[in-house]
N, C-alpha and C positions, 0 to 999 in steps of 0.2 A: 633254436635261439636266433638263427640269422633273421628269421619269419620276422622275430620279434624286434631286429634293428629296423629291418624294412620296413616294418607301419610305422616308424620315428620317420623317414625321409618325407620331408616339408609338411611335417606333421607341428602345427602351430602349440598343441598341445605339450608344455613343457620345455619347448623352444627358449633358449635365451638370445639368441640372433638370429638377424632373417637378413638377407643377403639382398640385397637390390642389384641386382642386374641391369646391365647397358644394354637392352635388346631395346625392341620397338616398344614394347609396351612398360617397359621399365618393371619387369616383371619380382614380384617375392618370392624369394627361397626360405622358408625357415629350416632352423639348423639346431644341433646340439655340441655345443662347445666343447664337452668334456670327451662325445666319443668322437669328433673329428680330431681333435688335439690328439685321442689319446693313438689314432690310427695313422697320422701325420706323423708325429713325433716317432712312433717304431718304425715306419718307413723309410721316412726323407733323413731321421740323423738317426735313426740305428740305436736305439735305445730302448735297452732292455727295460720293460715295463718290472722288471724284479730290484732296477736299480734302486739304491737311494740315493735319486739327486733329484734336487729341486728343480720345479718350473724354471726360476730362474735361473738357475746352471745350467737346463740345458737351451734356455732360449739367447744365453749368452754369447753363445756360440757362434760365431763369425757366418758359418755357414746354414744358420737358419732361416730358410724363407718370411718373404713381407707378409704374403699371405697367414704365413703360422704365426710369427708376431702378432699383427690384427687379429688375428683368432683368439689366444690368450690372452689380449688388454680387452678383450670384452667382459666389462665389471656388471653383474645383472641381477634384479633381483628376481622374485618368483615372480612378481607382477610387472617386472619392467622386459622387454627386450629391447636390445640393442642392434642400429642396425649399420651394413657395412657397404658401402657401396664397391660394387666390384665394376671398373671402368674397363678392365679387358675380358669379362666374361659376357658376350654376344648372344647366345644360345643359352634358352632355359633348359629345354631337353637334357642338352648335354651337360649341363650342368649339377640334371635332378641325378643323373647317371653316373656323376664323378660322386656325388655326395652318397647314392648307394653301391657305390664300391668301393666308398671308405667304408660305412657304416657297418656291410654286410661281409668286405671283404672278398670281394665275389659280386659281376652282373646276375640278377635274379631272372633277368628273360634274355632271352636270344639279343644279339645288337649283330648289325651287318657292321662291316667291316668300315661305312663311310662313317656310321653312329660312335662307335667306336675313336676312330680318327677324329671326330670334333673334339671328344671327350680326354685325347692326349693333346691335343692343341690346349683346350684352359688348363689344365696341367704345366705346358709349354710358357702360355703365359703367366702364368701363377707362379711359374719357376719351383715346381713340384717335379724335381730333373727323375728322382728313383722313382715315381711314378708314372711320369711320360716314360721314362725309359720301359718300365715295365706292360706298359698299356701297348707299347712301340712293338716288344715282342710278341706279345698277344697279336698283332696286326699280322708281322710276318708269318706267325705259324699261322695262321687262318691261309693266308695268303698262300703258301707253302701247302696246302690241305685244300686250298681251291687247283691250283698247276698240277697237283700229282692227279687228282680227279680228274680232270680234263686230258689228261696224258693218260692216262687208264683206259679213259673209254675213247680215244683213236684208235 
């Protein structure tokens, strides 16, 4: 099933927002509202996807990122998308890369550790904290798995 999130990432097919990016080329992302919401919202506020509470209870919530608000007020229909400009997301890469590890839950290919680091920076800026924090341990234990290597073979 992950196979099957990952040919959704910037997949314009069934897309209801497409993300414009501040890079040079003012690049498109398309996106799926329902499974990024759905992978933000168990993340960033900890909400069992068994709950019964509304959208708006939990976007209520003092501590809900700008980013996931914007995500949820996207009203769409099947022939319309909607789109968002994202003024602190620089990099498309790292951006395709945050979007398949919401979708997928999991990087699908290898990332060095510098690809990676861009991809908790828009996190960083997006104020996606349980996500940067998480992408942030990902870095260390790499990092931690490169030092013990290198110390091994001295």
């Amino acid at each position: 099933m992950t196979e099957d999130y990952f040919s959704l990432v910037n997949n314009p097919d069934g897309s209801d927002v497409c993300f414009l990016l501040n890079d040079q080329h003012r690049t498109k992302v398309y996106g799926h509202r329902a499974l990024i919401l759905f992978r933000l919202i168990q993340r960033e506020l900890y909400v069992d996807a068994n709950e019964n509470m509304s959208l708006g209870t939990i976007l209520s919530q003092s501590s809900t990122p700008d980013f996931i608000r914007r995500v949820s007020s996207v009203v769409a229909s099947p022939t319309t998308q909607v789109s968002l400009h994202l003024g602190d997301v620089h990099c498309a890469s790292a951006f395709l890369s945050l979007l398949e590890f919401l979708y997928c839950d999991r990087f699908m290919k290898p990332l060095s550790c510098q690809e990676i680091k861009k991809v908790a920076e828009i996190c960083g800026n997006l104020k996606l904290t349980k996500t940067y924090q998480l992408l942030r341990r990902h870095l260390d234990y790499a990092k931690a798995n490169i030092q013990a290597k290198v110390l091994r073979e001295l």
